[in-house]
PASEBA-1860 file (N, C-alpha, C; in nm, 3 decimals):
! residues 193
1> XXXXXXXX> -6.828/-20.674/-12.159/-6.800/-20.540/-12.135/-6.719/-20.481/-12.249 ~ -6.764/-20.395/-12.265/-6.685/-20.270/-12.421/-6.587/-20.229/-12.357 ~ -6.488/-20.193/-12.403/-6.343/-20.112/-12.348/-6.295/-20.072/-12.461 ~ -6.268/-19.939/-12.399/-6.257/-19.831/-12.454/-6.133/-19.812/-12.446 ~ -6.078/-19.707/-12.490/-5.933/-19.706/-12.508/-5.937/-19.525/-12.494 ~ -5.895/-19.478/-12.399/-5.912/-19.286/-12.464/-5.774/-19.233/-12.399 ~ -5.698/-19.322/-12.438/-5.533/-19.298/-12.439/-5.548/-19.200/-12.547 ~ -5.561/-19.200/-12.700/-5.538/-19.090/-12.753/-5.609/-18.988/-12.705
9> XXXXXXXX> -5.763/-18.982/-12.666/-5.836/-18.865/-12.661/-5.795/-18.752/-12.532 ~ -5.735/-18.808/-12.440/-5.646/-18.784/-12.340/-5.539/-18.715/-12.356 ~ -5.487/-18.777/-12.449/-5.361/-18.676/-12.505/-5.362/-18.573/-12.628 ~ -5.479/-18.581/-12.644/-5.532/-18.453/-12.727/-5.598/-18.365/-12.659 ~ -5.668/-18.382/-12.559/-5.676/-18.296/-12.474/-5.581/-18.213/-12.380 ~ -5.478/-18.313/-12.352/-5.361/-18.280/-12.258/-5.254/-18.164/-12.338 ~ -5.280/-18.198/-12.500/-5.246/-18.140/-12.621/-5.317/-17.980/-12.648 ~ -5.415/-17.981/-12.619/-5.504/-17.882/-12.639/-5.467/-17.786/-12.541
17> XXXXXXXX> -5.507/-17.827/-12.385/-5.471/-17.768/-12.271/-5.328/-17.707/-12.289 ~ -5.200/-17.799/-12.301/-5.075/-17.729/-12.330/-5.095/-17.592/-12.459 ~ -5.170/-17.616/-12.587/-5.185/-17.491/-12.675/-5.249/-17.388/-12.590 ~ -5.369/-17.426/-12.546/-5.450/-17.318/-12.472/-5.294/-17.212/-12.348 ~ -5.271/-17.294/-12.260/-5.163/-17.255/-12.160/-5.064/-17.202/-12.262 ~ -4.979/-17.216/-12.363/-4.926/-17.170/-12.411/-4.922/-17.080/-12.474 ~ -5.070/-17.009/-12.510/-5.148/-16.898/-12.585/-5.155/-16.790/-12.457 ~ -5.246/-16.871/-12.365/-5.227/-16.755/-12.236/-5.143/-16.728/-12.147
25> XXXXXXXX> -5.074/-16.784/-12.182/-4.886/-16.706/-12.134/-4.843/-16.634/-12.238 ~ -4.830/-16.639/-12.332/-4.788/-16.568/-12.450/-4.880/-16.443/-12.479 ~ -5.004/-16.431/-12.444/-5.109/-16.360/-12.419/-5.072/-16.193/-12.285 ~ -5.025/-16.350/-12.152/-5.007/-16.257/-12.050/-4.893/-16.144/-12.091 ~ -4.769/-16.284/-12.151/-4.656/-16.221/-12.156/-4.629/-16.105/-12.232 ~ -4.706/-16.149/-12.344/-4.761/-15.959/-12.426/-4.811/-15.883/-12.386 ~ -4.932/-15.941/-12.283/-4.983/-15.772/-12.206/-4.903/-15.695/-12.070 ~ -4.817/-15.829/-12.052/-4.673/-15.789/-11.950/-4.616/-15.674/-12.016
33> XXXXXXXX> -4.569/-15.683/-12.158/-4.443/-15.638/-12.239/-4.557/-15.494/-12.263 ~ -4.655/-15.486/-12.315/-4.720/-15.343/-12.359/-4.690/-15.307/-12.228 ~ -4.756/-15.317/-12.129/-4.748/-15.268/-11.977/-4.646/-15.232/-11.939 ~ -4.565/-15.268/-11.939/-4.418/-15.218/-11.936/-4.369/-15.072/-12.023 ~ -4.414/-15.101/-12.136/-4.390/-14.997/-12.237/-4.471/-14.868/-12.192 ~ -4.572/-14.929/-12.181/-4.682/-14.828/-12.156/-4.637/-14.689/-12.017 ~ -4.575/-14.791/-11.879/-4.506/-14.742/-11.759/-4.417/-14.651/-11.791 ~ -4.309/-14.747/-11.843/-4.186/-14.690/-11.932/-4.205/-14.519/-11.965
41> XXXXXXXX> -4.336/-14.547/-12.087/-4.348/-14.422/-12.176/-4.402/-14.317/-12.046 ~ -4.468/-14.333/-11.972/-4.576/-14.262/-11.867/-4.473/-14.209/-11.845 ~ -4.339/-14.274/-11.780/-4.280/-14.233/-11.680/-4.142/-14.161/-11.730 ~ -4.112/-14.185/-11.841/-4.026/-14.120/-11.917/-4.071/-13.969/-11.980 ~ -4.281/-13.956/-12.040/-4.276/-13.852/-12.019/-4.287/-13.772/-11.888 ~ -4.301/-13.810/-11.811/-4.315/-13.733/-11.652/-4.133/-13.673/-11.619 ~ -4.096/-13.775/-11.618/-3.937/-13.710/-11.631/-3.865/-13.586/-11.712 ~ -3.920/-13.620/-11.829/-3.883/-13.512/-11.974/-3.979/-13.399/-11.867
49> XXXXXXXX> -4.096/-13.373/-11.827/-4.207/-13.311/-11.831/-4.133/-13.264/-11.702 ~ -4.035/-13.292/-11.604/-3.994/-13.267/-11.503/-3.899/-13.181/-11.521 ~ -3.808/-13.264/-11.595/-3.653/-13.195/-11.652/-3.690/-13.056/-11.700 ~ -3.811/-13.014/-11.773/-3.884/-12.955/-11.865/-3.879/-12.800/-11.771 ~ -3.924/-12.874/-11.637/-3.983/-12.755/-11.552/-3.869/-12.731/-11.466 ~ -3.740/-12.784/-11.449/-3.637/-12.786/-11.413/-3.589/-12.653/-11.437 ~ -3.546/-12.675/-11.626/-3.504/-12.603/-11.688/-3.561/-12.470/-11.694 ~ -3.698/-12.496/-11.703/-3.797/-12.284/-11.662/-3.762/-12.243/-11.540
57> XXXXXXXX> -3.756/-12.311/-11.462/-3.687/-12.261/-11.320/-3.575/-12.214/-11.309 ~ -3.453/-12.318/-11.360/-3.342/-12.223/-11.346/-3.317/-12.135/-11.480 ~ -3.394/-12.109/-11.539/-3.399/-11.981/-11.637/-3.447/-11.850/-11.566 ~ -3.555/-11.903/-11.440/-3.629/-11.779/-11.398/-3.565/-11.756/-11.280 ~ -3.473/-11.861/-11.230/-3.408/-11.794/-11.131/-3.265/-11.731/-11.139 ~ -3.242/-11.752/-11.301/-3.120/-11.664/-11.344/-3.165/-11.512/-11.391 ~ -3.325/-11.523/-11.429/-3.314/-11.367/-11.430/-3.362/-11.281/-11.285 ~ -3.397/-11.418/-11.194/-3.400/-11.312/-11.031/-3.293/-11.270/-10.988
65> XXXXXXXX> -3.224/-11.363/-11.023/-3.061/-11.322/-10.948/-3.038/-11.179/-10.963 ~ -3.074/-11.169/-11.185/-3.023/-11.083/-11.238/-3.097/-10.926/-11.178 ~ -3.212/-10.966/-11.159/-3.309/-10.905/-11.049/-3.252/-10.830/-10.957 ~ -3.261/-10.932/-10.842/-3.159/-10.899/-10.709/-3.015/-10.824/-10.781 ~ -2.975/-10.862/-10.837/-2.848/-10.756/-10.849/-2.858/-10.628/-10.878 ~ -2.998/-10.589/-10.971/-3.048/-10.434/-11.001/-3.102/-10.402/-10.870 ~ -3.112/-10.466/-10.833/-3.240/-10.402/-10.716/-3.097/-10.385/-10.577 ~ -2.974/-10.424/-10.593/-2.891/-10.421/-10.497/-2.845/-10.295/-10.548
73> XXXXXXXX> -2.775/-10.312/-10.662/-2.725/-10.162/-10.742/-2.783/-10.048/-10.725 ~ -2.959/-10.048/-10.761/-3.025/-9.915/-10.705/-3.041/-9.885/-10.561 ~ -3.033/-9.967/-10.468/-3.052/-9.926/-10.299/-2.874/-9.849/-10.310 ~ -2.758/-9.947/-10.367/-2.657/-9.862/-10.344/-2.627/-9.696/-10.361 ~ -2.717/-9.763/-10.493/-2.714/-9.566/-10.560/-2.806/-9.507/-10.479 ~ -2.950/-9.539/-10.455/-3.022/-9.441/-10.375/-2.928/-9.381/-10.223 ~ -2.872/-9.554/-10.133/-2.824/-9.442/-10.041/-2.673/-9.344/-10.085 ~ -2.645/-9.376/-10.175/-2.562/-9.256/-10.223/-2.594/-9.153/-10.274
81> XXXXXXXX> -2.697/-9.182/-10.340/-2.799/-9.046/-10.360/-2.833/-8.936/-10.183 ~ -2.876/-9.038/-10.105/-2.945/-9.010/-9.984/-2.834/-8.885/-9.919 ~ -2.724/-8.994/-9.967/-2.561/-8.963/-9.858/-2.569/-8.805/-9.942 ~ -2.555/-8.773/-10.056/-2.525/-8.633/-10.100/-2.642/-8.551/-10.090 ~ -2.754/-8.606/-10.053/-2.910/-8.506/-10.055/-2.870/-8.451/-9.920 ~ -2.802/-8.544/-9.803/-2.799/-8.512/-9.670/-2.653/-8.404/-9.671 ~ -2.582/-8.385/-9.766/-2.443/-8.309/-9.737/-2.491/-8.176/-9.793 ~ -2.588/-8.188/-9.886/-2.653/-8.070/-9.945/-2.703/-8.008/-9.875
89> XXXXXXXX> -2.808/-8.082/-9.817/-2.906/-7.975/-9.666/-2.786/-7.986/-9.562 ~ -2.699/-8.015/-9.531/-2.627/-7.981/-9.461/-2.573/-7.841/-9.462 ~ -2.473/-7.866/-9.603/-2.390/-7.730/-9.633/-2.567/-7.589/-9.649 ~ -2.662/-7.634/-9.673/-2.760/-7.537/-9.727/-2.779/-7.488/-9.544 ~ -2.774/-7.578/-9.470/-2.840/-7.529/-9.340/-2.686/-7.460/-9.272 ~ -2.588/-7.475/-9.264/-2.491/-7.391/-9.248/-2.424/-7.307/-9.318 ~ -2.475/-7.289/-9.387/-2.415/-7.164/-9.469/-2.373/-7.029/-9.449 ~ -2.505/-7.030/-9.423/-2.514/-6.893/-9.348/-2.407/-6.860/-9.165
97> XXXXXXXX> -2.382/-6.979/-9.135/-2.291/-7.009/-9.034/-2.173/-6.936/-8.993 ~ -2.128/-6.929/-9.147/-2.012/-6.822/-9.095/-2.002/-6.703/-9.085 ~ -2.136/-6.648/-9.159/-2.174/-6.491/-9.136/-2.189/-6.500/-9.011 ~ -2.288/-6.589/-8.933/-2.339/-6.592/-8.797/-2.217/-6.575/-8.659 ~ -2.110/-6.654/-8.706/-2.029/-6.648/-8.643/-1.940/-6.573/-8.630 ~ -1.900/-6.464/-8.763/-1.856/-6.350/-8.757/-1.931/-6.221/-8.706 ~ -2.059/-6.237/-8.747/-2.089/-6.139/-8.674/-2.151/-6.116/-8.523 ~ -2.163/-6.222/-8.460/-2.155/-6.240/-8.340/-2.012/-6.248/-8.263
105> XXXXXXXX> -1.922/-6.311/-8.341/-1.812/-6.241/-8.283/-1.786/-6.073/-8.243 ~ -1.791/-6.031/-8.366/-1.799/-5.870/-8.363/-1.876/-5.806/-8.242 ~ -2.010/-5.843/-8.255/-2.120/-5.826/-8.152/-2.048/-5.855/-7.962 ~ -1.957/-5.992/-7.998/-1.940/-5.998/-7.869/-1.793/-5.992/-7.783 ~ -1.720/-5.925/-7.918/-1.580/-5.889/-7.852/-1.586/-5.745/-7.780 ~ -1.560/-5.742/-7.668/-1.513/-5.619/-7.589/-1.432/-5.546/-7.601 ~ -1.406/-5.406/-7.577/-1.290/-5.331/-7.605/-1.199/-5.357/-7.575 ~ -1.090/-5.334/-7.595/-0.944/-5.364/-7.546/-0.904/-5.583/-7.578
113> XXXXXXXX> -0.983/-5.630/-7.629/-0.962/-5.763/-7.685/-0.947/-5.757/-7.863 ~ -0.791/-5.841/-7.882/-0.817/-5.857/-8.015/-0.783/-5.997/-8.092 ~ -0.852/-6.048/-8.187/-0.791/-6.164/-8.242/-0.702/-6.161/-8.298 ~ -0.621/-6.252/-8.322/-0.501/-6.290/-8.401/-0.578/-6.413/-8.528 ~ -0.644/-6.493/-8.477/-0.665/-6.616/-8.559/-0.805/-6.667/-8.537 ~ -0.897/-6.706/-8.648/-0.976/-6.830/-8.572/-0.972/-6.947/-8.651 ~ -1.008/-7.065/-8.586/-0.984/-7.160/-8.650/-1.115/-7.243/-8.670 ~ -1.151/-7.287/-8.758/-1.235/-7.365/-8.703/-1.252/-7.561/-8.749
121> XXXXXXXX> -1.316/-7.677/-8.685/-1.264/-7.772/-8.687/-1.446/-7.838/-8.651 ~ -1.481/-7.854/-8.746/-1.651/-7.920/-8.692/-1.763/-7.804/-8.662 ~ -1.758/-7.816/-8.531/-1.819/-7.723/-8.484/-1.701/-7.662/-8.368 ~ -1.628/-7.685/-8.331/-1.542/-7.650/-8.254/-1.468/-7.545/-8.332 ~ -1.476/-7.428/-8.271/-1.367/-7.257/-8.323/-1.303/-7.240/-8.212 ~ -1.149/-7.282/-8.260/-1.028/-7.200/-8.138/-1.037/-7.037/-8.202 ~ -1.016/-6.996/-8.101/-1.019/-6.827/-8.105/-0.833/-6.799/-8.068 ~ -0.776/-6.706/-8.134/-0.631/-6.660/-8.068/-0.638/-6.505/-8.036
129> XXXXXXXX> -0.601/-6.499/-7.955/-0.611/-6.305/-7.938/-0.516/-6.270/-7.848 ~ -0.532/-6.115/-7.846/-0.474/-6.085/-7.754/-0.577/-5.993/-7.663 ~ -0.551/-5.969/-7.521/-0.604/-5.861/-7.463/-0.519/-5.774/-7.328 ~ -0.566/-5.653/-7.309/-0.498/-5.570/-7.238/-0.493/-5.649/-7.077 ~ -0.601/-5.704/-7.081/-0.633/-5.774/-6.942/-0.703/-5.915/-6.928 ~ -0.658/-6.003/-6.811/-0.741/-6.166/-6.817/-0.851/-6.059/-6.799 ~ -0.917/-5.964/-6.702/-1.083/-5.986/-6.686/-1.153/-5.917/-6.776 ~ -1.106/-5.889/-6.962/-1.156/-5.871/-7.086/-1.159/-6.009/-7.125
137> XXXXXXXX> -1.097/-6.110/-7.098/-1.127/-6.212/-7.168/-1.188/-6.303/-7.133 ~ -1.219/-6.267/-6.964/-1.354/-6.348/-6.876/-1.488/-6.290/-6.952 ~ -1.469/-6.139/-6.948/-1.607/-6.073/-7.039/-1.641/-6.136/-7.106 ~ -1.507/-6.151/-7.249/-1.516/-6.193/-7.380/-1.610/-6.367/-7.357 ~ -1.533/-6.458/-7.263/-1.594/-6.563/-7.241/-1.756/-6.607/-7.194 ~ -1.785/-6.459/-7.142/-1.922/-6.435/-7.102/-2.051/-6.405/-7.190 ~ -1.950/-6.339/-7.267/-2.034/-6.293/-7.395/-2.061/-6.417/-7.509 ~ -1.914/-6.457/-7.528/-1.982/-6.555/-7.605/-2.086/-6.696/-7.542
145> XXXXXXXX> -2.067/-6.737/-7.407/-2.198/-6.846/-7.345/-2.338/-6.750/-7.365 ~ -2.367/-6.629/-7.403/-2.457/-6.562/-7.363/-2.528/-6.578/-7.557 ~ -2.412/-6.586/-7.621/-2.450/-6.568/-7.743/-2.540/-6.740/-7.766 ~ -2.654/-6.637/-7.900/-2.716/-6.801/-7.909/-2.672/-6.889/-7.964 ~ -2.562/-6.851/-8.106/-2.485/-6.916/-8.185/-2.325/-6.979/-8.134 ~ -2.316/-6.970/-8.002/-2.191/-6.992/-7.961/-2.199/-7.036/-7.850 ~ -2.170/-7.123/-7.766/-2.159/-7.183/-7.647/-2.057/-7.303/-7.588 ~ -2.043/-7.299/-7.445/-1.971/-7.379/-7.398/-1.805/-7.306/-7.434
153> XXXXXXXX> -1.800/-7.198/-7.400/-1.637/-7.168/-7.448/-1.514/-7.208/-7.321 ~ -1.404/-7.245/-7.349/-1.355/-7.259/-7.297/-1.200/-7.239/-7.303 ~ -1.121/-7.181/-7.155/-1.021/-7.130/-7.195/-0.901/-7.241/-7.213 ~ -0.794/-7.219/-7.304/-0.722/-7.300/-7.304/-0.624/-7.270/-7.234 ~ -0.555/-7.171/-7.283/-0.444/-7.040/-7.242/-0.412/-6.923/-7.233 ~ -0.388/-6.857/-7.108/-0.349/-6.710/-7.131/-0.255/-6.674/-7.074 ~ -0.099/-6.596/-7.118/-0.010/-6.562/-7.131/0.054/-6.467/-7.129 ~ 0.129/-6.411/-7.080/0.184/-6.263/-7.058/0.239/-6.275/-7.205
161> XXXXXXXX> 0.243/-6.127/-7.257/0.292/-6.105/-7.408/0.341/-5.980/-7.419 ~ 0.404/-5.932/-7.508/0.447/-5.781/-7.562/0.433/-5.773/-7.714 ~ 0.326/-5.703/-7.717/0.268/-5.643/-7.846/0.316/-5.522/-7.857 ~ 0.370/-5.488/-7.952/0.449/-5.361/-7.991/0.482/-5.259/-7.883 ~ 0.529/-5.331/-7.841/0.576/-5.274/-7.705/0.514/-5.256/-7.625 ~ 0.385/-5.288/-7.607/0.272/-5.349/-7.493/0.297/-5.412/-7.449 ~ 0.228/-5.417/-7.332/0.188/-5.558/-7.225/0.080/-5.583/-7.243 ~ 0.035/-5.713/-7.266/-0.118/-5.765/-7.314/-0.062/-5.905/-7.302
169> XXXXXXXX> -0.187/-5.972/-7.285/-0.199/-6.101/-7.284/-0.265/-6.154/-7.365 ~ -0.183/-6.274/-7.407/-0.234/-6.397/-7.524/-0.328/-6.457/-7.478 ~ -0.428/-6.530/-7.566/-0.503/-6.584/-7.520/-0.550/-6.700/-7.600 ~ -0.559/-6.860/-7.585/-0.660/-6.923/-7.650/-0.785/-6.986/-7.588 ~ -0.881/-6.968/-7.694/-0.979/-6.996/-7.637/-1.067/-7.087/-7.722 ~ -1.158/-7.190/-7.668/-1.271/-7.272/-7.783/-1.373/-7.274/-7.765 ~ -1.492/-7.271/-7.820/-1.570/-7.265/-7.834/-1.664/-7.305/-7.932 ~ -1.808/-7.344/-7.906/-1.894/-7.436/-7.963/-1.954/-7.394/-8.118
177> XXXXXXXX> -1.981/-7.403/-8.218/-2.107/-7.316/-8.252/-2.209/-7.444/-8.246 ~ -2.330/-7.376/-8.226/-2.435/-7.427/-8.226/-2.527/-7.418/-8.374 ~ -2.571/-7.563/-8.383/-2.621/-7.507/-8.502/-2.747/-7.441/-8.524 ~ -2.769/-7.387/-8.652/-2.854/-7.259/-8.703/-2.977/-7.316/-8.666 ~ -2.995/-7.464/-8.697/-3.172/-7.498/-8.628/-3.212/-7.468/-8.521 ~ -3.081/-7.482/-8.398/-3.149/-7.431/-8.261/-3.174/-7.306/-8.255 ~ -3.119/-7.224/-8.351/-3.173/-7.070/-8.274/-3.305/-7.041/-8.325 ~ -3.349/-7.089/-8.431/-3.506/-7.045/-8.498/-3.609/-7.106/-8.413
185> XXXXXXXX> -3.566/-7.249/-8.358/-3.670/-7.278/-8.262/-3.736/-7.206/-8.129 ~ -3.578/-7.174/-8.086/-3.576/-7.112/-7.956/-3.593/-6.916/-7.964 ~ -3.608/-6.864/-8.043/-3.607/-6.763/-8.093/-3.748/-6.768/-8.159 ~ -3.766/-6.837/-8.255/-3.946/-6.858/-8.308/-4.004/-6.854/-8.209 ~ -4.026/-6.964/-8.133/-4.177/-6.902/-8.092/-4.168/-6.756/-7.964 ~ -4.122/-6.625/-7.964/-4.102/-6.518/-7.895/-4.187/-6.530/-7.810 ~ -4.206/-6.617/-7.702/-4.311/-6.651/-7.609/-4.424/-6.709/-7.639 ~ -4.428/-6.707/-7.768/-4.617/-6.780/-7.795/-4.627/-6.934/-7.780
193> X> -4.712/-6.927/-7.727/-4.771/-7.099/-7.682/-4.808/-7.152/-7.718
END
């Protein structure tokens, strides 16, 4: 029988196998290490690319703010605008008010009644007078509920007095004015339907 001996060929193989294994670990371990890099880079630009959009955001939400603050400033000014458009048609729609009220006074004082004072406070006019008699100043009170510009009067006080050496009585009195819109309504349409 031949005998062979493949102790060396064995360990050149076992030799080989260890190079081979040692190539494809060194192989893996490099395509480990790119792979890594590769993640790394992906994910480092996704971050930058994040941070990126971070930063446009709070750029664009510093000029909303800046936004919202014009847009707060002009509602302030408009209703301050609003506030003096409304004091304008105010004073424009009473204006004429105190003609109205003087000359309906005139219109509705009775003989033997006279003023001393009027005052006025809103819409509320104290009246001061004097008259020869209380039932001129029931008149007077009649006249003005009757008037369209004046209503709701009411007496406060009346007083025995001596006016230049008269006897007459003091009188205060208040009363409403009404404003100028109600009488054009109620007066406009002169019955028409």
């Amino acid at each position: 029988m031949i005998r062979i001996n493949l102790l060396p060929y064995r360990e050149m193989q076992r030799a080989a196998r260890l190079r081979h294994f040692s190539v494809l670990l060194g192989a893996v371990g490099l395509i480990a290490v790119v792979v890594i890099i590769l993640v790394y880079m992906v994910l480092d630009g996704r971050i930058n690319n994040q941070h990126a959009r971070n930063e446009y955001l709070k750029t664009e939400i510093t000029k909303l703010d800046k936004d919202i603050a014009a847009i707060k400033e002009l509602k302030e000014q408009t209703k301050a605008l609003l506030a003096r458009k409304q004091v304008v048609e105010e004073l424009q729609t009473n204006r004429a008010s105190s003609v109205h009220l003087l000359d309906e006074l005139v219109r509705d004082l009775p003989d033997g009644v006279y003023l001393k004072s009027i005052k006025q406070s809103g819409n509320t006019i104290n009246l001061t007078g004097y008259a020869q008699s209380s039932a001129r100043v029931s008149t007077l009170m009649r006249n003005l509920d009757a008037s369209p510009w004046l209503d709701g009067s009411q007496l406060i006080e009346i007083k025995s007095a001596t006016v230049q050496g008269l006897r007459a009585n003091e009188f205060t009195l208040a009363v409403n004015l009404v404003q100028p819109t109600a009488v054009p309504e109620s007066n406009g349409n002169g019955g028409k339907s």
